[in-house]
C-alpha positions, -999 to 999 in steps of 0.1 A, spaced: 0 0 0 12 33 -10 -1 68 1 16 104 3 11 101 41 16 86 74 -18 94 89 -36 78 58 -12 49 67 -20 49 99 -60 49 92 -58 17 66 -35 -2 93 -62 5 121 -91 1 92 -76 -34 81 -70 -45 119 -62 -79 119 -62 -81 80 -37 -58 82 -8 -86 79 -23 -98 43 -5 -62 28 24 -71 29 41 -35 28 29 -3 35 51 28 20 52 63 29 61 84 -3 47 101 -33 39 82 -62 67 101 -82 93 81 -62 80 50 -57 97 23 -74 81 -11 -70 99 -43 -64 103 -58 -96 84 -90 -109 63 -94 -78 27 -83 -80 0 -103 -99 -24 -75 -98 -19 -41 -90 -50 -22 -78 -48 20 -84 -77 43 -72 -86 79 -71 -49 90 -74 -36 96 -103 -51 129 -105 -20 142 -87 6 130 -114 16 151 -142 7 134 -174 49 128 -176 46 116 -138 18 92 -147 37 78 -176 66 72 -161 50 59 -125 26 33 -150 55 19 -162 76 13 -133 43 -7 -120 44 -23 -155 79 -37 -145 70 -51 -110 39 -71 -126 49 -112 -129 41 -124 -161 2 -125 -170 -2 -97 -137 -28 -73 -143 -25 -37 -137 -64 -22 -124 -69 15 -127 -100 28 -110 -109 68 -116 -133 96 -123 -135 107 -157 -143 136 -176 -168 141 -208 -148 166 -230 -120 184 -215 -96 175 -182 -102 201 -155 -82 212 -125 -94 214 -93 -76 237 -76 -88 229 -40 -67 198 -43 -48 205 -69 -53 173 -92 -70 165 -123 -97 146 -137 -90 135 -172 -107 128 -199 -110 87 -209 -91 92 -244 -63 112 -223 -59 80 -200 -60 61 -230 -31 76 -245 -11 80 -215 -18 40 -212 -4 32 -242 26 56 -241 34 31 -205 34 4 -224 2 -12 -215 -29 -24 -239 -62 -22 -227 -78 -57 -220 -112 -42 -208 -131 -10 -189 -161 -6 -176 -185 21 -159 -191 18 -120 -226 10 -123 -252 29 -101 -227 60 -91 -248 92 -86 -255 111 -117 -244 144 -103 -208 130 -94 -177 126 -123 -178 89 -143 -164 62 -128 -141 38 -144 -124 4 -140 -99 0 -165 -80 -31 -166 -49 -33 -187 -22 -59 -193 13 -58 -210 13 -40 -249 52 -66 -250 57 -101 -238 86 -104 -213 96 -125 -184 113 -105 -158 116 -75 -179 106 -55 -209 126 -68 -240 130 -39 -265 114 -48 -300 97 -81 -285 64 -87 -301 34 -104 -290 25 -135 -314 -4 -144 -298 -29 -144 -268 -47 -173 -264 -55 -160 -225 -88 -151 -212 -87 -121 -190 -114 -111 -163 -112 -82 -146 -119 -86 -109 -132 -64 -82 -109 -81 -47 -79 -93 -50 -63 -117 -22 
């Protein structure tokens, strides 16, 4: 688990209680820095953050996450969405983007999109909702190879909702 803060730590630790112990590391640190252990993570689960990263950030933190999937991991991207144009909140300084803009930022990471979907029964007068699941857009075992191609995907994805 990852967050900008201790307190928000803190809260999830006391929230999980017991369960606590099935995370098996909690981090302190802005997404900008974190680097993932490599190879390690069969899915990785991201919500209602990436509104803080720069689209360059983004880019740049997607595929560091890219790098500590194992082979076949999923990467699951959970966020609010925009109809036409991104816009700022300056409150809390973050944005909400638009779906083509994650899109694009998704494939300049490295990823292809297996599937998304709409959170179904989210109140109207709130932003869309979004899971997006994605997968590698190159086939490698413990890392990227440059110029790899994939020559086939005979693998049925489904995107799921808990992860254990």
């Amino acid at each position: 688990m990852v967050d900008v803060t201790e307190g928000f730590i803190s809260k999830a630790k006391e929230y999980l209680g017991t369960d606590s112990t099935k995370v098996s590391q909690f981090h302190v640190c802005p997404l900008q820095s974190f680097i993932p252990q490599v190879n390690k993570y069969d899915c990785i689960w991201i919500q209602w953050v990436l509104g803080y990263l720069t689209d360059a950030d983004l880019v740049e933190f997607l595929k560091r996450c890219k790098l500590a999937l194992k082979q076949n991991g999923i990467c699951v991207i959970k966020e609010n969405l925009t109809k036409d144009e991104r816009e700022f909140d300056e409150e809390d300084s973050s944005y909400t983007r638009t779906k083509s803009e994650y899109l694009n930022i998704i494939h300049k990471a490295g990823f292809r999109l297996i599937r998304d979907e709409k959170q179904r029964n989210f109140p109207k007068e709130l932003y869309e909702n979004i899971f997006i699941c994605l997968k590698f857009s190159v086939f490698r075992k413990k890392f990227c190879i440059p110029g790899s191609q994939v020559i086939g995907d005979s693998q049925v994805y489904i995107m799921v909702r808990l992860i254990d």
